[in-house]
N, C-alpha and C positions, 0 to 999 in steps of 0.2 A: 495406673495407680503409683504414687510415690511414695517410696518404701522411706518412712521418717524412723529415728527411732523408734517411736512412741509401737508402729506396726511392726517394726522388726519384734520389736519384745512383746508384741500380743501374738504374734507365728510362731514364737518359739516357745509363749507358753501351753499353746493350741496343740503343738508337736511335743512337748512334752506330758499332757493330757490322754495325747495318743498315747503315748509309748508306756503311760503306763497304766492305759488299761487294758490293752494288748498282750504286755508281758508280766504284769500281775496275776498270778493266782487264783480262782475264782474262791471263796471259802471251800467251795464242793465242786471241784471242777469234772467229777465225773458225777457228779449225783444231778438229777432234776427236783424241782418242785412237780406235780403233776401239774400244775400252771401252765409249764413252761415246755412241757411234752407235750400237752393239747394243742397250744399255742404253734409248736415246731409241727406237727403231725394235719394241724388244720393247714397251717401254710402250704402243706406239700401236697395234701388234697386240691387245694384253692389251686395253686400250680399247675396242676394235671389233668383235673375236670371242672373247675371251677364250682365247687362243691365243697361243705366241709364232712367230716368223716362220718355224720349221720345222713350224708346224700342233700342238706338243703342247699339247691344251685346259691349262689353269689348272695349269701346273708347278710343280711345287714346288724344282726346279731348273731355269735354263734352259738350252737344248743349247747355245746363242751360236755357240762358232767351235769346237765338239764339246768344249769345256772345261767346260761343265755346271754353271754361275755362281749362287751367292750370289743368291736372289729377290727380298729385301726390298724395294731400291732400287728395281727395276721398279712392283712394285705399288704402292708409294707415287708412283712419277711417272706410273702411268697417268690416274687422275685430273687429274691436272694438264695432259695432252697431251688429253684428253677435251674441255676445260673450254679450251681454252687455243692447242690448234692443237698440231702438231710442228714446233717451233725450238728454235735454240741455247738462246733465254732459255725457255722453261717444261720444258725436260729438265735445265736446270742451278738453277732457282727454288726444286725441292727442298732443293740441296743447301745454298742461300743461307740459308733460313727454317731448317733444321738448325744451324750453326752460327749463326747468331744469338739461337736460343732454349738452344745451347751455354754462350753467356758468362752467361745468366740460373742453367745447370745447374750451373757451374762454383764461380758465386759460393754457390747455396744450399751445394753440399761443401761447401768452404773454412769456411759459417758451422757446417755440421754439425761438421767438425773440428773447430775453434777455438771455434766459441762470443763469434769477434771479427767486429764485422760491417767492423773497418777492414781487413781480412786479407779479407774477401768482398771488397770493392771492390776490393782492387789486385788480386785475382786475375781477375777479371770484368776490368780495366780490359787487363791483360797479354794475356788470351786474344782478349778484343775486337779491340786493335790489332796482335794479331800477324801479320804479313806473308805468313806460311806457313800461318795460317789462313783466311787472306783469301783466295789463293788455293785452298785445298782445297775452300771454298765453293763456287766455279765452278767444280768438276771434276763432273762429272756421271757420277760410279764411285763404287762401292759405300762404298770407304773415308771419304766426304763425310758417312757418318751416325753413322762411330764413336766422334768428340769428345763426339757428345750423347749416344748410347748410354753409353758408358763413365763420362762423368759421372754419370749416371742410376741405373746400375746400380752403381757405390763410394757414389753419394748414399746410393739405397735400404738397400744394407748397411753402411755405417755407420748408418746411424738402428736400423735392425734391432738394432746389437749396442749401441747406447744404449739405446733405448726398451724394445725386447721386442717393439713392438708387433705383432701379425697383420698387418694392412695392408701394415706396411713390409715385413714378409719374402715377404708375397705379390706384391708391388709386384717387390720383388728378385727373384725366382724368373722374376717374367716376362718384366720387362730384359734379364736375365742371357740366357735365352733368346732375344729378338731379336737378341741379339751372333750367337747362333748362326747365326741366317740371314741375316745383312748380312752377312760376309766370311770366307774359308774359312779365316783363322788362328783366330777366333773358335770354331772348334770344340773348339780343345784349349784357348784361356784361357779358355773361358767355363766349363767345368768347373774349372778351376785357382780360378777367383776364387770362384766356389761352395762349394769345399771348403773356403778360405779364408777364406773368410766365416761357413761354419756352423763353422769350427775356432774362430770369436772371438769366437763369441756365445754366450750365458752358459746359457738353456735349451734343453732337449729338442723343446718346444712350436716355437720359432720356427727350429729347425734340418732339424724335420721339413716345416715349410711349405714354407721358400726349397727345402728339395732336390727335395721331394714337386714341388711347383710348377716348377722348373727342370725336372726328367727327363720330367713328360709335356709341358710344352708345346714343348722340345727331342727327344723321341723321335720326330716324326716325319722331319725333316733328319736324325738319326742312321741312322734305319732306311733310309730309300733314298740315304744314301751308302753305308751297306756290301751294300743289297742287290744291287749290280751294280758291279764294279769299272770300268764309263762312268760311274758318278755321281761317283766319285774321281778322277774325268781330271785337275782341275789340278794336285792334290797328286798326282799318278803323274807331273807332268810336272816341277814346280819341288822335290819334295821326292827328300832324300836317299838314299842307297840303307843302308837297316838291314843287310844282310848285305855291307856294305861293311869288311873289316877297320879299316880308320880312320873309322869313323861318328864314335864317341866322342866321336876328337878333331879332327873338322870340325866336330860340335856344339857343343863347346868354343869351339874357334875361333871362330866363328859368334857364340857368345854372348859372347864378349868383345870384340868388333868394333863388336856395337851396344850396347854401355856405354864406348865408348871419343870422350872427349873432345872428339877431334876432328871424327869424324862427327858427333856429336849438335850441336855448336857452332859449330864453324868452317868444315869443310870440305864437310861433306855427301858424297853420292859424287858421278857422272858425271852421273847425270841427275835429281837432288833437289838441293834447295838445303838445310844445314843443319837439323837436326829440329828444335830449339830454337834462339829467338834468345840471342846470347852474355850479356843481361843475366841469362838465367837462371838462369846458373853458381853465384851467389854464393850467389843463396836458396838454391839448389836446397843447397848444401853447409851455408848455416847449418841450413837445416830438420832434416837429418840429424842436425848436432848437434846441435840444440834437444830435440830427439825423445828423442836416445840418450841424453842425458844429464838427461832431464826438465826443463829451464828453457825448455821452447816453451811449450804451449796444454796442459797436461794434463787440462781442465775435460769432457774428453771421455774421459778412461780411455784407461790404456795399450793396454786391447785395441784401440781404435781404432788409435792407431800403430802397435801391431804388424800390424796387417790392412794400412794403407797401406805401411809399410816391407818386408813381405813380398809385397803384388805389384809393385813394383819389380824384387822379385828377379826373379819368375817373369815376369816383360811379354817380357821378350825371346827364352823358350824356345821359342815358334812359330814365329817366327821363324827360329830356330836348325834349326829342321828343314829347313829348304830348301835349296837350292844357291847360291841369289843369297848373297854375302858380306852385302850391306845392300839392306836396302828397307824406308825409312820408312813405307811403309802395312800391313805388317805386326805393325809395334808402335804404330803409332797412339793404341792402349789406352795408352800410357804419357803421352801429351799432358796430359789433364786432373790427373795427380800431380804432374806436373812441373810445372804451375802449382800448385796446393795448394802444393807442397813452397815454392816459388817465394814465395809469398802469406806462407807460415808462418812462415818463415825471414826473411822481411823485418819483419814485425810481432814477433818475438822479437829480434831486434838491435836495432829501434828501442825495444823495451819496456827494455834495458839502458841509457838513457839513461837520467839523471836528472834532467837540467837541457829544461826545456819547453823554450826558445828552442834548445838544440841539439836537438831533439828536431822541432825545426818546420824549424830548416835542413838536418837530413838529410832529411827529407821532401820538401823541397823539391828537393836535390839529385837525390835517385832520382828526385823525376816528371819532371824534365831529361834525367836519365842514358835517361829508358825513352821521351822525346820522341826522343834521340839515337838511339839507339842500333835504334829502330823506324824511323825514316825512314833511315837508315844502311842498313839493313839490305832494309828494302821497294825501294830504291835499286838494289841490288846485287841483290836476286832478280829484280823488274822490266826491269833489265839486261841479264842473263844467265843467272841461275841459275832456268829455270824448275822447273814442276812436268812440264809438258806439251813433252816432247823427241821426239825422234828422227822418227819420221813423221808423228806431229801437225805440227812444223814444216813439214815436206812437202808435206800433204797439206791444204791450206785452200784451200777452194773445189772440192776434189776430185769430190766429189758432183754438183756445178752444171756441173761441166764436160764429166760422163758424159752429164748430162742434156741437155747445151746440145745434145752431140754426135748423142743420136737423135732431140732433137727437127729438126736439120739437115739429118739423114741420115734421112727416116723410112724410107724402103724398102733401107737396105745393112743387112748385118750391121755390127758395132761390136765390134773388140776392144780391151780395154783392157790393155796392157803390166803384168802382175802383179810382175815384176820390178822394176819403180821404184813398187810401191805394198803398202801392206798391207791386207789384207779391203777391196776395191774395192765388192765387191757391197754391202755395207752400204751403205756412202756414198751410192750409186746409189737404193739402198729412200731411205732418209730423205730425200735431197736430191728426191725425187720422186713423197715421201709416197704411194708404192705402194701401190694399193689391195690391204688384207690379204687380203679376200674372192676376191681373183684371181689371187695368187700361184702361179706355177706347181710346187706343191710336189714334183712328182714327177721333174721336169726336176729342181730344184735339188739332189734327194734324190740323182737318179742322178747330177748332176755334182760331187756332194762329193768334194772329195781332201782328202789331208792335205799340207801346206804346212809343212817342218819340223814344226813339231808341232799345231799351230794346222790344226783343220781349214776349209775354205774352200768356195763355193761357185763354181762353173767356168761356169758357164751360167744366164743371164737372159732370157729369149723370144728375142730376134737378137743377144744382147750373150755376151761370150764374154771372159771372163778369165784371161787365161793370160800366160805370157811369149810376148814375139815374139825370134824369131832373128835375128841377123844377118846372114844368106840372107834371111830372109823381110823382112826391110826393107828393104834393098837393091832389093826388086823396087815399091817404094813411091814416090808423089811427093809433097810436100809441099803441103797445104792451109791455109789461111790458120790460126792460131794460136788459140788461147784464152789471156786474160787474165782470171783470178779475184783479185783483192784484188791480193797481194804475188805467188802464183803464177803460174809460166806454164805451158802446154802445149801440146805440140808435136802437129795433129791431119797425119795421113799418109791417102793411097789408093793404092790398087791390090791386085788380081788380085778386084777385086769387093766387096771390105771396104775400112771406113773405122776408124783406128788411132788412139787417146789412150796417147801418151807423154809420159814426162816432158818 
């Protein structure tokens, strides 16, 4: 390979991508989502017995917290937990090396698009330093592998509906497919963008591969989610009710909530920080124009645009099926368009200059505006607006503290106050790399409840998860405390048990 400039400067955005998601922060970097404890915890099971932590050999779904979750993620970090130990850093390293070989995936679209390699580079340079991607990097959930996916699989089918070639559309069929088993919105746009894609390619030959090639290596995930309405658990739990008189227009709703300005730019909701950062507005709106009106990149054929302009439309119909008003990790798919569109839009407004030297000070201007407007922004999510809210914040050191407690206590029982926590028993596995081999599956089977909806495990050999009353604490004396990081917690005895509360 000949290192031109054009690849010198897409390596060294690639490596700048690394370095800083590597030595960034994470918003909680001792804290989990129970997500991402399941997730680290089934890996290290998958690793050792081939088994996830409720004993089923080599799932094709996992039970997690009786929600029956998206596999991909696991089997890619079991190797890594294998190879590497069970920590924060090698259950989140996945998701680091994903989005890093994203801003690589991101740039080839953009070139596939455009056919400009200066539109690859600022799009590669945008997605690189984006603040919201830096962060998704070190979330160690499912959503961490969608930016590369979803670049990967618009890559493959755009080339497809250029080229013709076999390759590409086999390539695409089997992408499109992993979307399937990385996250459970992926199951209706992974079909949406297929259809979309053989709708904008010009032969019979390569319409029949990507479909051919999508449906068997997607028909297994299809077959045992509908062959037991448990393998549909989360979408029975977040998705909308069809024989609801107002479906319609909740899906409606729904779907113009997440094309609406302010969440995607400014506002974000309660516990996301904005989807896009706000430099993205302008491309995103020149590209549109460029697009619709032909004076963008047409050197790739309208069918291209129309393929990218029409999953726009469809990105946020998954979405729209749920009850959450917004949740950026269900349109995720829509990240790597919105740089392209980003990327397009900014090399078509500069291509309308005529004069080189104005032509070299708006250039110069936007790598300013996108230093501002990225440290601005990484500022303000860093701040306060994380990715990792409500019990993550809670719940750091949680693990270490259950542990601390029976390694202190080895002959009391141990209850843990379920009330001030969520999925404790995870925390407990991981924090104490519990040997798989000895799990006591039949106990944990029979102390399953469901916890609102989330089902949960109640019983650990002498540990015991449950809420405590305010009779039964009252009859308790206080024990010297636990200090984890920033957490504290409050250890109690009496009537023969020793108690972890908040």
């Amino acid at each position: 390979m000949r290192f031109t400039p054009a690849r010198v400067a897409l390596l060294a955005l690639v490596a700048i991508a690394a370095i800083l998601r590597l030595i960034m922060p994470a918003p909680h970097p001792d804290a989990f989502q129970p997500d991402e404890v399941v997730n680290g915890y089934d890996a290290f099971c998958l690793a050792h017995t081939g088994a996830d932590h409720h004993g089923n050999p080599w799932p094709l779904l996992f039970e997690s917290f009786g929600d029956w979750v998206s596999p991909l993620l696991t089997y890619v970090t079991a190797p890594f937990v294998a190879l590497g130990g069970l920590s924060a850093f090698t259950i989140r390293l996945p998701g680091v090396l994903a989005n890093v070989l994203a801003v690589a995936a991101v740039a080839a679209l953009t070139y596939e698009f455009t056919a400009s390699r200066i539109a690859a580079l600022i799009a590669a340079a945008l997605l690189a330093t984006s603040p919201w991607d830096i962060a998704l990097a070190q979330w160690s959930a499912a959503p961490t592998l969608l930016p590369l996916l979803a670049s990967l699989a618009i890559l493959c089918a755009l080339r497809t509906i250029r080229t013709r070639a076999v390759t590409a559309a086999l390539a695409f069929g089997i992408v499109a497919a992993l979307l399937v088993y990385d996250y459970p919105t992926q199951k209706l746009f992974a079909p949406l963008l297929v259809l979309l894609a053989c709708a904008c390619m010009r032969g019979w030959r390569e319409r029949a591969i990507a479909a051919a090639t999508f449906a068997v290596a997607s028909a297994p995930m299809y077959a045992i989610t509908f062959s037991d309405p448990k393998y549909n658990a989360r979408f029975a739990y977040v998705g909308l009710n069809p024989h609801d008189p107002d479906f319609l227009r909740n899906v409606l709703q729904r779907y113009v909530e997440y094309l609406n300005p302010a969440f995607l730019f400014r506002h974000g909701d309660m516990s996301f920080a904005p989807f896009l950062e706000p430099l993205f507005v302008a491309g995103i709106v020149l590209a549109v124009i460029a697009l619709a009106t032909g004076r963008g990149h047409p050197a790739r054929g309208r069918r291209a645009a129309a393929f990218a302009l029409a999953l726009v439309v469809v990105a946020p119909l998954p979405a729209s099926l749920t009850v959450d008003h917004l949740h950026p990790n269900r349109i995720l798919h829509l990240l790597p368009l919105a740089v392209l569109f980003t990327a397009t839009g900014t090399v078509a407004l500069v291509g309308l200059i005529e004069s080189a030297l104005v032509r070299r000070l708006v250039a110069v201007a936007m790598a300013v505006l996108l230093v501002v407007a990225t440290v601005r922004f990484g500022a303000n999510y860093y701040g306060g607006r994380h990715v990792q809210t409500g019990f993550a914040e809670e719940q750091v050191g949680l693990g270490d503290a259950i542990v601390a407690v029976v390694q202190r206590f080895p002959h009391a029982p141990v209850v843990v106050d379920t009330s001030a926590f969520n999925q404790p028993y995870i925390y407990y596995l991981f924090a104490a790399r519990y040997d798989c081999t000895k799990l006591p599956l039949a106990q944990m089977r029979a102390s399953q409840a469901a916890a609102i909806t989330w089902a949960y495990v109640s019983a650990i050999d002498d540990i015991r998860f449950r809420p405590v009353s305010a009779d039964e604490l009252a009859a308790t004396a206080p024990l010297e405390p636990l200090d984890e990081g920033p957490a504290h917690y409050d250890v109690r005895q009496g009537g023969g048990s020793v108690y972890l509360l908040r």
